[in-house]
N, C-alpha and C positions, 0 to 999 in steps of 0.2 A: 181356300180351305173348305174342305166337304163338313157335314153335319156330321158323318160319320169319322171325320178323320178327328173333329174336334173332340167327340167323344170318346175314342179310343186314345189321347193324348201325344198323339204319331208325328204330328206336325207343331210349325212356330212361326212366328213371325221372324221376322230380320227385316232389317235393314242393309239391301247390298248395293255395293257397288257393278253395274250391269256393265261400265265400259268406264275408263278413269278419263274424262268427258268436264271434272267440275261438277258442281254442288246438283246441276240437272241428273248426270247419271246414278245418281243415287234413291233408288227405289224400294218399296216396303212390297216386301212378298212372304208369300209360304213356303218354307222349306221342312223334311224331316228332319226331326229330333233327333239328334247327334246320340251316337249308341256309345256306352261307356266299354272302353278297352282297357287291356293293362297299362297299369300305371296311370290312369286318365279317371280323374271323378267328374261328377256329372252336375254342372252346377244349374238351379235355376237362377237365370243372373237378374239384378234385381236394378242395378243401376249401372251404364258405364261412363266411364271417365271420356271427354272429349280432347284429344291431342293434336298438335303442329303436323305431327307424322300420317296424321288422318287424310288431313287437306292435301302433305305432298302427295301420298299414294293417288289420292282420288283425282288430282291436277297430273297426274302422268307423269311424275317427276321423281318414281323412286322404279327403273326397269324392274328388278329382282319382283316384285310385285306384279300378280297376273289376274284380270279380271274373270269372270263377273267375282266378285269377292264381299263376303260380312267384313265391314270395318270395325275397329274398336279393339283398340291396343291392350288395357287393363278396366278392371271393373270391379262388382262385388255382388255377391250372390251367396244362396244356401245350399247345400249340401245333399242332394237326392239319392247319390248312388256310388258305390267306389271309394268312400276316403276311408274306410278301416279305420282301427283304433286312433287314426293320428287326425282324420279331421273326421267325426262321428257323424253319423246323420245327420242333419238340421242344426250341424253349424255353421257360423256366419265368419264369410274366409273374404279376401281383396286376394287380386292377380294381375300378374302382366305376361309375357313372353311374345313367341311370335302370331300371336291371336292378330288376326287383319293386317299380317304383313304376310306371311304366308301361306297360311291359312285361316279360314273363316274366326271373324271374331265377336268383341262383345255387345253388337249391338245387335242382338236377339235374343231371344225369351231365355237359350236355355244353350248349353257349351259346357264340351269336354275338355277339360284342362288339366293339364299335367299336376300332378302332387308336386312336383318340387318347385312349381311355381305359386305354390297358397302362402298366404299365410291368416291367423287368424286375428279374426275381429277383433280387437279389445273393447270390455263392456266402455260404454259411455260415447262410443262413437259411432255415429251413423250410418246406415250405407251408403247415402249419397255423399257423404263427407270421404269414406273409405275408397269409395271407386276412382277420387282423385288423387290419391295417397302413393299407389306404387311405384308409377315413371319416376315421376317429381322428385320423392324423397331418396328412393333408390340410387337415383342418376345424382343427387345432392350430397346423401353421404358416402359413397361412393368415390364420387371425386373429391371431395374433401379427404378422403384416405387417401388418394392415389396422388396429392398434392403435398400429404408429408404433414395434412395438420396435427394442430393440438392444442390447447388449452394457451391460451395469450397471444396468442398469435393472430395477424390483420385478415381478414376475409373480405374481398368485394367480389356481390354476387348482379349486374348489372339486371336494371328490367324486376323492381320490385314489384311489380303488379303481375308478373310471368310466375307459372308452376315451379320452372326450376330453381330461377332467380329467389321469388319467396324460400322453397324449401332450403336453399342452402344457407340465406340469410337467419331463418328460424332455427337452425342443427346447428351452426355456428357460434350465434348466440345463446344456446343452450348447452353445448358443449364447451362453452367458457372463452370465445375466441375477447380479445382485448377490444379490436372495430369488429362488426358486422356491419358492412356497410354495403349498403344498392345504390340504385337510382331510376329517374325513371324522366324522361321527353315531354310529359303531359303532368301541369301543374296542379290540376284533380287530382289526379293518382298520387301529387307527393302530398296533397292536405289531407287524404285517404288513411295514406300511411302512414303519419304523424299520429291522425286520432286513433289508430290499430297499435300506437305503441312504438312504431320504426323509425327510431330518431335520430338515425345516419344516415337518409336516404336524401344523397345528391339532385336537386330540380333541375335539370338540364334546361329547363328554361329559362333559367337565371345565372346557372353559370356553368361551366364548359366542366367535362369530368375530374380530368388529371387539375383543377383547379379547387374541386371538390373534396377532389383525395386528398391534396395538397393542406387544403385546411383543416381535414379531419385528422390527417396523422401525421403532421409536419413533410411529407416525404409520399413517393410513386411506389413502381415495382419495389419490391426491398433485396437485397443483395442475398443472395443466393434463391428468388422469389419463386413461384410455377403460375403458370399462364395455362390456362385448361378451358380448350373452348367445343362445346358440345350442343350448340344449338345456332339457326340460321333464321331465327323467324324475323328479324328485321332488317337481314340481309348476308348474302355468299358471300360477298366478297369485302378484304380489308386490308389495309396496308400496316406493315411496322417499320420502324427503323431494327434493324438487328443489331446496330449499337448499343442499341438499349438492355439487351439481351447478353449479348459478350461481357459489355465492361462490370453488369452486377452477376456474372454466373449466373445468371438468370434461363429457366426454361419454359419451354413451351409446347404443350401436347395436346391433341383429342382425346375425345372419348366417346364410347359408343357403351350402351349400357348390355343392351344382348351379347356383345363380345366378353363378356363379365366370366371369368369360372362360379361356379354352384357355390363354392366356400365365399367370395365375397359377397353374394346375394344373401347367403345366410349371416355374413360377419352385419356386413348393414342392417336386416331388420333386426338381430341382436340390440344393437345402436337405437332405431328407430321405434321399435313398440313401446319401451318402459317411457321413452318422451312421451309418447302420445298418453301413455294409462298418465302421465303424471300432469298431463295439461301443460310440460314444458314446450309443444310446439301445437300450434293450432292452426289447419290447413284449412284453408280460406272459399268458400265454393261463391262464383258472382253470380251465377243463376243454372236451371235447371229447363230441362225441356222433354217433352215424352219423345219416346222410339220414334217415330212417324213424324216428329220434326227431326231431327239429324242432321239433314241438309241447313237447315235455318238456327242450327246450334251451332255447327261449322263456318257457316258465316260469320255468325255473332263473334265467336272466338277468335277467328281472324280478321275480317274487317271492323268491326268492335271493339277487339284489343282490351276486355276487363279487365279490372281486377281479383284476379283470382281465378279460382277452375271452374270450367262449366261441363254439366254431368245432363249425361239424360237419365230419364228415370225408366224403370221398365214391370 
């Protein structure tokens, strides 16, 4: 970046992906400042969210995805240009959509992002707490609507130290479910969650899950149950009996959150904001790292395996 370009505020930083290569092809350059279109406000983004979806794109394992590309699925940023009466200048909004899946995303200074993918900040919460907010909770209550919950009802959300896993065990437990129940392979992470408050969470080190389940709620799937499986970070592939399935009327589905209509995105952060303004759920962040590590944040998050979300800052 010229003396001159920084002067006239034309250009950014990013962090892209040059070739989906792993955590080497992932390089800090200068790019132009994204011009604001219709329908598109113009954020400066201030922190973003690190995702599972980051490392497949960047590992070459999602085709739809074409390099060189800005990563960085959802994030949080202020307000420069474009949001009219509904997000005003120098408001503070969180976003997700197709940002570094198919187009450039949030790990750069500064990003045009669709209005019907804002939503805003509520006072009291952070930006780097906000930048891990969208996927997670989205994809959490989301599927919880799409599984038929409600108020008394059993939840196990596997992987309590996971974005999604916490988010659905937190909305659950908030929205009044009878279990909220996790678990989690590494006995850290269940002393973690014990002193965070999580006191249904299964230690797979100690005992096997359906044995976990078994003594929290007498009982497995429940007869007419749903099975909703929407993430792979500990592995593609797995086996069921479909017996299990037939004899309770029991189902079993994916979900993909982009595949979402506009009205369930807005049914959910309906759902989602008044928790947050009320301190009914609190979204967990295990550390933080600047733009220009990215690569060594990605690592972390995957080989690492925290507790909690990890955000860069920007």
């Amino acid at each position: 970046m010229t003396l001159e370009q920084k002067q006239r505020g034309t250009h950014m930083r990013a962090m892209r992906a040059e070739q989906f290569s792993g955590y080497e092809g992932l390089k800090l350059v200068d790019l132009p400042k994204p011009a604001v279109s219709d329908g598109r406000v113009l954020l400066r983004v201030t922190a973003a969210g690190v995702t599972p979806l980051d490392h497949t794109i960047l590992s070459g394992q999602l085709p739809l995805a074409k390099a060189p590309l800005v990563l960085g699925n959802e994030g949080a940023g202020i307000v420069e240009d474009g949001g009219g009466t509904d997000v005003p200048l120098g408001s503070r909004v969180m976003f997700t959509g197709p940002y570094g899946v198919f187009e450039d995303g949030a790990y750069s200074e500064w990003l045009a992002v669709r209005k019907e993918n804002l939503c805003l900040i509520s006072e009291g919460v952070d930006d780097v707490i906000a930048a891990g907010i969208p996927v997670a909770y989205l994809t959490a209550q989301m599927s919880l609507t799409l599984a038929g919950f409600q108020a008394g009802k059993t939840v196990l959300a596997p992987a309590i130290g996971g974005s999604v896993g916490n988010a659905v065990t937190q909305l659950a437990r908030a929205l009044g479910a009878k279990h909220a129940i996790s678990s989690t392979t590494n006995h850290a992470k269940a002393e973690q969650a014990k002193a965070l408050g999580f006191n249904e969470v299964i230690d797979m080190s100690f005992e096997k899950l359906a044995d976990g389940v078994r003594r929290i709620t007498g009982g497995a799937l429940a007869p007419g149950g749903s099975l909703t499986t929407l993430g792979y970070s500990a592995s593609r592939k797995a086996t069921i009996n479909v017996t299990d399935l037939i004899w309770k009327q029991a189902s079993i589905q994916s979900f993909m959150l982009f595949a979402q209509p506009q009205a369930a995105w807005v049914d959910a952060w309906n759902v989602i904001v008044p928790l947050l303004q009320s301190g009914a759920i609190k979204p967990i962040v295990a550390k933080t790292f600047p733009l220009a590590e990215a690569a060594d944040a990605l690592r972390y998050l995957v080989e690492g395996r925290p507790f909690g979300r990890v955000v860069l800052t920007i």
